[in-house]
N, C-alpha and C positions, 0 to 999 in steps of 0.2 A: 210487268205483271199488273194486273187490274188491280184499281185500288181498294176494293172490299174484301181482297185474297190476302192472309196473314204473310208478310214479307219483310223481313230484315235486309235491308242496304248492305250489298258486300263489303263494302269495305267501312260500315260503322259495325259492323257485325265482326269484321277483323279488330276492330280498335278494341271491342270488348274481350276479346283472345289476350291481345297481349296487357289489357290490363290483369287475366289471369298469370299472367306473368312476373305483372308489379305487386300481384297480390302475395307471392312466394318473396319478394323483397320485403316485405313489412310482416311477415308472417315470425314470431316471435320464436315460434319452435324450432324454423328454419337456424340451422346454424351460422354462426357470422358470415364468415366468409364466402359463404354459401348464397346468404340475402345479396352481398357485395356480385357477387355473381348473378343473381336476376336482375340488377339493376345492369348491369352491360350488356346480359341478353334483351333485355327491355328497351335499351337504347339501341343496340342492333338493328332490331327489328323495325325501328320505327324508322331509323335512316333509310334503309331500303326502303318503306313503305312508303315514301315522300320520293324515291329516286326514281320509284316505277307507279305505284296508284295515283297518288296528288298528281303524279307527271302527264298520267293518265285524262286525270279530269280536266288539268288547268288547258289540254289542248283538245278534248270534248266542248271545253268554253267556244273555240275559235273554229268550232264545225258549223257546218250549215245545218239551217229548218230541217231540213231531209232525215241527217245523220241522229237531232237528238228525240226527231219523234218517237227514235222504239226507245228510248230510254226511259227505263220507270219512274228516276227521279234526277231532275233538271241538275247539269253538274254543279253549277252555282249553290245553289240550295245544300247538295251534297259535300261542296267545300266548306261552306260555311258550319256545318254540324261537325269534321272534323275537326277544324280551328277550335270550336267549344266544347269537343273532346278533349281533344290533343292538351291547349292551353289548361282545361281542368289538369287531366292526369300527370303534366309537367309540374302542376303546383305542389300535386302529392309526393312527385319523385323529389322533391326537393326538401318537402318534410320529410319525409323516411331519412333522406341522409345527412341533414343538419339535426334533425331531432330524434330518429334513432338509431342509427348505424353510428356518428358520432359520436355521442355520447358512451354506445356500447364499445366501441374499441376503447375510447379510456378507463373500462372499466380493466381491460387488458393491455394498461401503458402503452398502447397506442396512441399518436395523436399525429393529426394530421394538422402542419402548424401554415398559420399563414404569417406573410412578411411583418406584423406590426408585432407578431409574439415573439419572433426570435431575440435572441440572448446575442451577447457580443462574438462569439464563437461561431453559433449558426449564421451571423450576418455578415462574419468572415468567410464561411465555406461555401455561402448563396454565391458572393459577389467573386471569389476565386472559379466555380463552375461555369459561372455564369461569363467569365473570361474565356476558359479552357476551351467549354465544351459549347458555347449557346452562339457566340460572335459569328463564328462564319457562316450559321443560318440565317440569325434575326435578319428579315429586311425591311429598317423601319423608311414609310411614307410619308413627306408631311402631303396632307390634300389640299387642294383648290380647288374645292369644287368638281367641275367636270371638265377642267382642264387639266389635272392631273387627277386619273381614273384607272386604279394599277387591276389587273384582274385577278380576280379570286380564285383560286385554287379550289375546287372540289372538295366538300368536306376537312378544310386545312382549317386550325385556327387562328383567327384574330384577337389580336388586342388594338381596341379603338382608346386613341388617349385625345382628353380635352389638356388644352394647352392653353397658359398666358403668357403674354410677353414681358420676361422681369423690365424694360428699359422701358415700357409705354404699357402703365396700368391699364392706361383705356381705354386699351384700342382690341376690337372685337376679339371671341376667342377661336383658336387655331386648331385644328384636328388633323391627328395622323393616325398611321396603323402602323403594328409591327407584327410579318407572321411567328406564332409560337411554333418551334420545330416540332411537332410531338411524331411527325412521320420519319427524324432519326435520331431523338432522343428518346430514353423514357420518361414518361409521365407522371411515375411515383419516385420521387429522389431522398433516400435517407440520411438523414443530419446529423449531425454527433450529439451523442447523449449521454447521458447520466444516469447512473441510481437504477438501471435495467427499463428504463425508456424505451419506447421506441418511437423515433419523431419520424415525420416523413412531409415533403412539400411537394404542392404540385406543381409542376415545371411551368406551367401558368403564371405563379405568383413569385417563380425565379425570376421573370422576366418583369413583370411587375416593380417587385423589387429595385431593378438592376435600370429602367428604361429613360432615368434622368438623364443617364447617359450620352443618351442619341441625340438630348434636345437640350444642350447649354445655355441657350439662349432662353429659355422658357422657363415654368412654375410649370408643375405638374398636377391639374386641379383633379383630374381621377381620373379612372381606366377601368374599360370594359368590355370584356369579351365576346365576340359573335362569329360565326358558323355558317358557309353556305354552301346550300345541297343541289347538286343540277342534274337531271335529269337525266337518267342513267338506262334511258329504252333506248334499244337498236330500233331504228327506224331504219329499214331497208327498202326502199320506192319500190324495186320489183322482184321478188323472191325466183319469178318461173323461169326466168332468164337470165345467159349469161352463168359467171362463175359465182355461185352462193357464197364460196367460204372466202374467197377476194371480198364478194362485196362486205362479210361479217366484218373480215380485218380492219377494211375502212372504215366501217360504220365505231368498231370499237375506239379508234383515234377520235371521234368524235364524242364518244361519250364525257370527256374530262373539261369540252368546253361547251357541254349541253346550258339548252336556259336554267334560269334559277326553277326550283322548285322549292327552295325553304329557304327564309332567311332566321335565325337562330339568336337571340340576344339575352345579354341578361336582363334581365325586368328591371334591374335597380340602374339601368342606361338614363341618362336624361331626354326628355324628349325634343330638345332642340339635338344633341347628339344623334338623335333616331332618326330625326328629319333629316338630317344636314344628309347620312350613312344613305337612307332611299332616295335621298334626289341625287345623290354621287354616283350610285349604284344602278339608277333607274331602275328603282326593284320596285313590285306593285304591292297593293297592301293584300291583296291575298298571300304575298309568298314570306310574310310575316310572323314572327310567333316569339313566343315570350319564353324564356326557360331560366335557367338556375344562372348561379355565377361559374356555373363551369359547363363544357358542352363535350361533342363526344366523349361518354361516357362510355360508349363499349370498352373504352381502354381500363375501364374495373375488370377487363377478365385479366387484368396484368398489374392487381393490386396485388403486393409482395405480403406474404403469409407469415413470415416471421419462425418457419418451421411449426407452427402452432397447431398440428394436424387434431387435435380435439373440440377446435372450431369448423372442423369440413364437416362434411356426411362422411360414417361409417363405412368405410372400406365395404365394397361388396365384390370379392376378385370375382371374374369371368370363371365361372365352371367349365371343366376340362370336358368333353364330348368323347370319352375315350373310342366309343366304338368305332369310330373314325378315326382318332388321333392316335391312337396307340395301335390298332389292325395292321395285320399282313400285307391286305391287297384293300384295298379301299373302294375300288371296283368289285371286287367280291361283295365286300361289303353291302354295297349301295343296291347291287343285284338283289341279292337275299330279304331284302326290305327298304321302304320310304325311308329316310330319315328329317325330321324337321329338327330345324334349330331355331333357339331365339335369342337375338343378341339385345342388348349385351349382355344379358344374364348369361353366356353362354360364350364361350371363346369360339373366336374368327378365324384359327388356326386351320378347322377342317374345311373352309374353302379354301384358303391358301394354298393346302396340300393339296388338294382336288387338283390345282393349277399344274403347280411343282411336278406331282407326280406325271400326271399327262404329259409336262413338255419332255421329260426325260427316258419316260415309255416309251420303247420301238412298238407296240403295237398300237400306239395312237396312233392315227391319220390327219385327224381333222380335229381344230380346236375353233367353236364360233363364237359370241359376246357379245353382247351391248354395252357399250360406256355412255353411259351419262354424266354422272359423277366420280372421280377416283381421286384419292389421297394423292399427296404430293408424290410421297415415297412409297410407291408400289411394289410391293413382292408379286400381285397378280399381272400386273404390265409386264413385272422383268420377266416372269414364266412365258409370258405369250409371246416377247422378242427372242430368249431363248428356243422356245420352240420352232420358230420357225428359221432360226440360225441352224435348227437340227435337220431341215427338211421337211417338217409337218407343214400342212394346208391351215393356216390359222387366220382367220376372217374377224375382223373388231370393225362392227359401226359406233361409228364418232357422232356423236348429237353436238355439235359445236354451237346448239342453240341454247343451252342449258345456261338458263342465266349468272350472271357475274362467274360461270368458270368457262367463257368462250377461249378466254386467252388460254387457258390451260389444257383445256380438250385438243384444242389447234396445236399445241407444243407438244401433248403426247400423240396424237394424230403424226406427228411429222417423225418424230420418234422409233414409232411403228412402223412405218413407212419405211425407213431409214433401215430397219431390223429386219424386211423382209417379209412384214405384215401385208396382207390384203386390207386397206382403209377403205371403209364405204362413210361417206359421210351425207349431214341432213337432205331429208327432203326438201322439195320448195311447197311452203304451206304448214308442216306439220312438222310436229317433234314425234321423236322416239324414246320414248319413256317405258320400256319394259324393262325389265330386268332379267335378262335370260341368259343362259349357258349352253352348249350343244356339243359333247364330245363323243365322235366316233375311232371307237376301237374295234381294232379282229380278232377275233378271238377263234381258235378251229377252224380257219378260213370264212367266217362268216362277219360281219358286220354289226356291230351291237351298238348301241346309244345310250348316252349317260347323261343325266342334264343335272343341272341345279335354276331353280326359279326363287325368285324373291320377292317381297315388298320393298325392301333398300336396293341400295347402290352396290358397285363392287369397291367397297371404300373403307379401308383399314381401321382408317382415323374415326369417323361418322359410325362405325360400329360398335364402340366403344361408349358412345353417345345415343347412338337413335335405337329404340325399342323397333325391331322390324325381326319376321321370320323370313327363312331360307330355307326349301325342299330341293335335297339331292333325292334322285329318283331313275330307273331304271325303268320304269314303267311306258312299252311300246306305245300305248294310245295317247300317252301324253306327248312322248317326244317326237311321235310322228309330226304332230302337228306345230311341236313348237321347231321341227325343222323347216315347215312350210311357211314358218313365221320369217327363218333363215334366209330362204330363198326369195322372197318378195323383198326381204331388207337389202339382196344382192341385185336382182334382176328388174324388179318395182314391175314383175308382171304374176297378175291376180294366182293367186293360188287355184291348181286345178278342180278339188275338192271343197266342201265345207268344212269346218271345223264343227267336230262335234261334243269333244270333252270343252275347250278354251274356249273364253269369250275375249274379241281381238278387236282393239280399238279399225275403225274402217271396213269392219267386214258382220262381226254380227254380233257385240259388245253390248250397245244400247238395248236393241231388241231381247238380247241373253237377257239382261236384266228385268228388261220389262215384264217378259215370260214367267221370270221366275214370281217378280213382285204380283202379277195377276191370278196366278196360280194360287198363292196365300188368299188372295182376293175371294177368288171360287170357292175354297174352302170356307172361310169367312160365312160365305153366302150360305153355304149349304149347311149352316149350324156345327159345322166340323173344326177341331183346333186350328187356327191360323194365327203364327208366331214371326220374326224378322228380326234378328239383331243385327245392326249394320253401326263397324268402324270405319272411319277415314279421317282424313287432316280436315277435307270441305264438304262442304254440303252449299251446292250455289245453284247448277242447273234447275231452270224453270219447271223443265216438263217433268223429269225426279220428284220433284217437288209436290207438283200436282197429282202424281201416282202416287206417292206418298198419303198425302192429302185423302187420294180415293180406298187405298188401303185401311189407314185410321175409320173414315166414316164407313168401311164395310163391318167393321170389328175387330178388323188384324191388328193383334196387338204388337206394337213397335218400337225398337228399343234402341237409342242414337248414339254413339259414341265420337263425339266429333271436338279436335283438338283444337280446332283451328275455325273459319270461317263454317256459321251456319245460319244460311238463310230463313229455312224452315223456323217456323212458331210451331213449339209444341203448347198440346193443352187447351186451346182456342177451341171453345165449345161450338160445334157444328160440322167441324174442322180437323180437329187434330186433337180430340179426346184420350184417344189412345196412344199418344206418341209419348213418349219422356227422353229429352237429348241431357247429356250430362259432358262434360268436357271433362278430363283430367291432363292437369301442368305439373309436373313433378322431379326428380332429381334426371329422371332420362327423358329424352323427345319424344312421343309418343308417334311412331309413322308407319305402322302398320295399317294393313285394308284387309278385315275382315268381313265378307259376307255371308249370314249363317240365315239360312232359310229352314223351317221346321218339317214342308212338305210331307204332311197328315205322318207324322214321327218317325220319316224315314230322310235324318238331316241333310243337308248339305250345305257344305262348308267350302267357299272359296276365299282364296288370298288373291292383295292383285298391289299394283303399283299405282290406281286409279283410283282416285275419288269420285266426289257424283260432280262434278263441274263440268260445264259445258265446254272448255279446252279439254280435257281427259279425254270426254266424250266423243265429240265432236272432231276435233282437231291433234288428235296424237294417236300413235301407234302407242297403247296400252294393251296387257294382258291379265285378262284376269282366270286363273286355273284352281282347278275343285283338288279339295284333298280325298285323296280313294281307301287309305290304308286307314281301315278303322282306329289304332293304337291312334296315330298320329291326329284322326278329329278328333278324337277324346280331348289331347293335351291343350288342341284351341279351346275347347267345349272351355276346358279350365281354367283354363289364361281368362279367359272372356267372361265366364262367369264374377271371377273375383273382380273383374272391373266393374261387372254390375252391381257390385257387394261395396265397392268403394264407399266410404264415407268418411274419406280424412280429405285426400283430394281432389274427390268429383267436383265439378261444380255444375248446376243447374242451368239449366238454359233457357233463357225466357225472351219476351221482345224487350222488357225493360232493362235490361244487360247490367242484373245486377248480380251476376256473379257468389248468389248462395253457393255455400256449401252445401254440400246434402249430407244432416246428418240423422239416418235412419240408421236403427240399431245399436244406438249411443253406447247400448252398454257392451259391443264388444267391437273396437277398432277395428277397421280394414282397411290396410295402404296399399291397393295392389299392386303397386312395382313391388314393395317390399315380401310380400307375401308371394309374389311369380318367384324372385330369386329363392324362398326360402322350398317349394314347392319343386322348383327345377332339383335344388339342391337335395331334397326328401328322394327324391323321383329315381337320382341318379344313382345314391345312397342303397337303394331299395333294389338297382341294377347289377349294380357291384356286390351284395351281399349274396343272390339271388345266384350269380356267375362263382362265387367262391362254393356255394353248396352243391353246386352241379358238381364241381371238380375235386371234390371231397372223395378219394375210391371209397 
């Protein structure tokens, strides 16, 4: 992008996302165990970020003149502003949990003890565990340099120890490793205590503790832990040929001995230690970085609670969906009107049934799917292996491109397969990223269709977690077309028709959009209302951007809901006057894609699995479909509104990525997640009363 057009760098644009993330860690209102919890999703997300982006740039380094001329910003330049990210926000994560996450659990006899605090009891039960359970993994190295050069395990940890020789003061000092098991131990180990204590060590400083052991001959002058992360992209040389899911398999064997892409230390490392550890390691000083005295942290999502449940967030159960869950025929059901759901505020149970019951119907015929994502332990898989153990036509495309769950798609792929399923799996080039359902039943001898569409996954677990809608729907013009979606994910030949409700990644997705954003435009022009609110996880594609951009300078006033990565600068006078993007991080994932166009007051409301980024775009089978049943855009209108009402956890979006709060209307709170459940819950409340007065003779 030219550099006088307002442009945030994707991925320092992501670094400011997930410091909204560390900002729910140091957020005092946030409840304890709760902050303990954005610090592992905080670390999460950063390991991946370094396994695929950093991975990303450090080999944009080693491209040719040709590859970096379309690049807006040289990747060098771009590593180096993450380093002084990253290295910033690792200093903060490390105040929040020496200065106040610590100190906060002792105000709750918690304490998290290290080896010099222990009592004679605890330095009995360290060095007994530390026999039992730690011996047959440690495996301590002494080095030599780069004659003894042991390889590093992916994301495993190290303890690096400087050594002296007791028999010869002075003679240089000696350096080993030993790996910390934490991939089959746990990481928080409780100690015996006192007086309603609760002590707990981390399995870190058991080893610590216990490491004189390995090395008799030596003094033990200190010990330090480091982390490395390698490169976690499938690089597959040629996608269009040959067997694709062969070559995934192979390519994923490689991931575990990919190059480094982060090397991880504690800051309080000596720096001949540091040295000695990179010229051992041949590691470059890019793939360096400084962080706490302890490293994967995602393993705080396995910080023990102590039963202490008035330190989590408030209970919010899933709302029952009866008119689904509790109905006759669910088919009836779904005939007689749209239903939208939104999880999690809302129980998962009525797509499960939706499954269940189809596979055990004799007048189902035909059950079709997209898997991209699925929970380990599926009730929708078991339905679709069931069903077709009954005789039904049941069709599941496997995306085995779906990052870090190849392994898993491929095992329920084969699964399927094994059960009698029809597997179609990826294209060569593109993923399949919809979310769709397509069941045919007979009914009076005739053929009927029944679908459900979604912004999530078909995913148990992740539903429970990720804010996403799902429309069961009856409605012929819709599922006409998302059967033609069917039939190109089976045949990969063009659909005969255009699509005229669905906008379909590869066929007229971009354009859909574009239409709709110029349309606003026109209005704009003509002195007539022109409105847009627009949710997704990114906001990154150029040309989006740029219509965006031309939107704003018409008048269209635009309104950003964006979780995750956003390139766009709002507010940039000439430019983007009229835009305001707001991000909200909060107790659930935010991953819905709403797009709500005003079209001179006649709305329209689409959901979709797509954001505005140029792989959605571009390069996947995305759908994005309109809501038809006016009850049902209302409930978005409302959902959506309250997020523009937010002022507890929006936060502002600017180029200088600093993460304001937005807080308009001080004096009357709005936490939209909290206010969606308590609104669903009114909603439902309001249905049931409603159904008890009809039935009143």
């Amino acid at each position: 992008m030219e550099a006088n057009i307002p442009h945030i760098p994707r991925d320092i644009s992501w670094l400011s996302f997930n410091y909204r993330v560390l900002q729910e860690a140091k957020d005092p209102a946030v409840p304890l165990f709760e902050r303990i919890k954005f610090l592992a999703i905080y670390s999460n997300n950063l390991d991946e970020f370094f396994k695929v982006r950093v991975a990303h740039q450090r080999n944009l380094l080693q491209a040719g003149k040709k590859a970096k001329k379309g690049l807006d910003v040289a990747p060098k330049q771009i590593l180096k502003k993450i380093h002084k990210i990253v290295n910033k926000q690792q200093e903060e994560f490390s105040d929040i949990f020496e200065n106040q996450i610590i100190p906060e659990l002792r105000r709750y006899d918690i304490n998290i003890k290290r080896r010099l605090d222990l009592n004679e009891e605890q330095k009995q039960f360290v060095e007994s565990y530390f026999e039992e359970n730690l011996l047959p993994f440690v495996q301590p190295v002494l080095l030599l340099g780069k004659k003894i050069r042991p390889f590093l395990n992916n994301a495993a940890l190290y303890l690096s120890v400087h050594l002296k020789c007791k028999k010869n003061k002075s003679a240089e000092s000696d350096y080993a490793i030993i790996k910390i098991p934490s991939d089959y131990l746990p990481r928080f180990i409780e100690l015996p205590s006192q007086d309603g204590e609760k002590n707990i060590i981390i399995l870190d400083d058991i080893v610590r503790h216990s490491v004189s052991w390995f090395f008799p001959g030596y003094d033990i002058v200190d010990t330090y832990s480091f982390k490395l992360t390698r490169d976690a992209e499938l690089y597959i040389d040629d996608e269009f040929s040959g067997d694709l899911v062969q070559k995934i398999k192979k390519s994923l064997n490689k991931r575990k001995v990919g190059p480094p892409s982060r090397f991880v230390y504690d800051r309080e490392m000596s720096n001949a230690l540091l040295a000695f550890l990179t010229d051992t390691f041949e590691l470059d000083e890019a793939d360096i970085l400084r962080e706490g005295r302890y490293h994967n942290n995602f393993d705080f999502f396995s910080f023990p609670d102590f039963g202490m449940q008035h330190l989590k967030n408030k209970p919010l159960p899933p709302l029952a969906y009866k008119a689904l869950e509790e109905c006759e025929d669910i088919f009836a059901a779904i005939t007689e009107q749209d239903h939208l759901l939104h999880y999690p505020y809302q129980e998962y149970e009525s797509v499960i049934r939706l499954f269940e019951t189809a596979a055990k119907d004799p007048r189902v015929t035909h059950i079709k799917i997209v898997q991209y994502r699925v929970a380990k332990k599926s009730r929708i898989m078991n339905a679709l292996m069931e069903a077709a153990k009954m005789g039904k036509q049941v069709t599941v495309f496997v995306e085995v491109k779906a990052r870090f769950d190849e392994e898993a798609n491929l095992r329920w792929g084969e699964k399927l397969e094994a059960a009698g399923v029809n597997v179609h799996y990826s294209f060569p080039g593109l993923k399949v990223h919809s979310k769709l359902a397509l069941i045919r039943r007979v009914e009076e001898g005739r053929n009927h269709l029944y679908g459900y569409l979604s912004t999530g996954n078909f995913h148990e677990t992740t539903a429970k977690i990720y804010s996403d809608h799902g429309l069961f729907t009856a409605n012929r013009r819709i599922l006409n077309e998302v059967a033609r979606v069917f039939t190109f994910l089976e045949t990969v030949q063009l659909p005969q028709s255009d699509f005229e409700h669905l906008l379909v990644g590869q066929f007229n997705l971009r354009n859909g959009l574009v239409e709709r954003i110029d349309r606003e435009i026109n209005y704009a022009l003509s002195g007539m209302p022109a409105r847009m609110v627009l949710k997704m996880n990114s906001l990154e594609d150029k040309d989006m951007i740029m219509k965006l951009y031309e939107a704003s300078q018409a008048g269209v006033e635009i309104k950003l809901i964006v979780r995750g990565i956003c390139c766009l600068v709002p507010g940039v006078k000439g430019w983007s006057e009229n835009i305001e993007a707001v991000s909200i991080v909060d107790r659930y994932l935010e991953h819905s894609r709403v797009f709500w166009f005003h079209n001179n007051g006649e709305d329209e409301i689409y959901l979709s699995s797509a954001d505005f980024m140029r792989r959605n775009l571009t390069y996947r089978i995305e759908t994005i479909f309109p809501l038809l049943d006016e009850s049902v855009k209302q409930m978005v209108k409302d959902h959506i509104n309250l997020q523009l009402q937010d002022n507890v956890k929006a936060r502002l979006i600017d180029e200088a990525a600093n993460n304001i709060y937005r807080k308009n209307n001080i004096d009357l709170l709005i936490r939209s997640q909290i206010e969606t459940y308590y609104y669903i819950r009114r909603k439902s409340e309001e249905e049931a009363m409603e159904e008890e007065d009809y039935q009143i003779p």
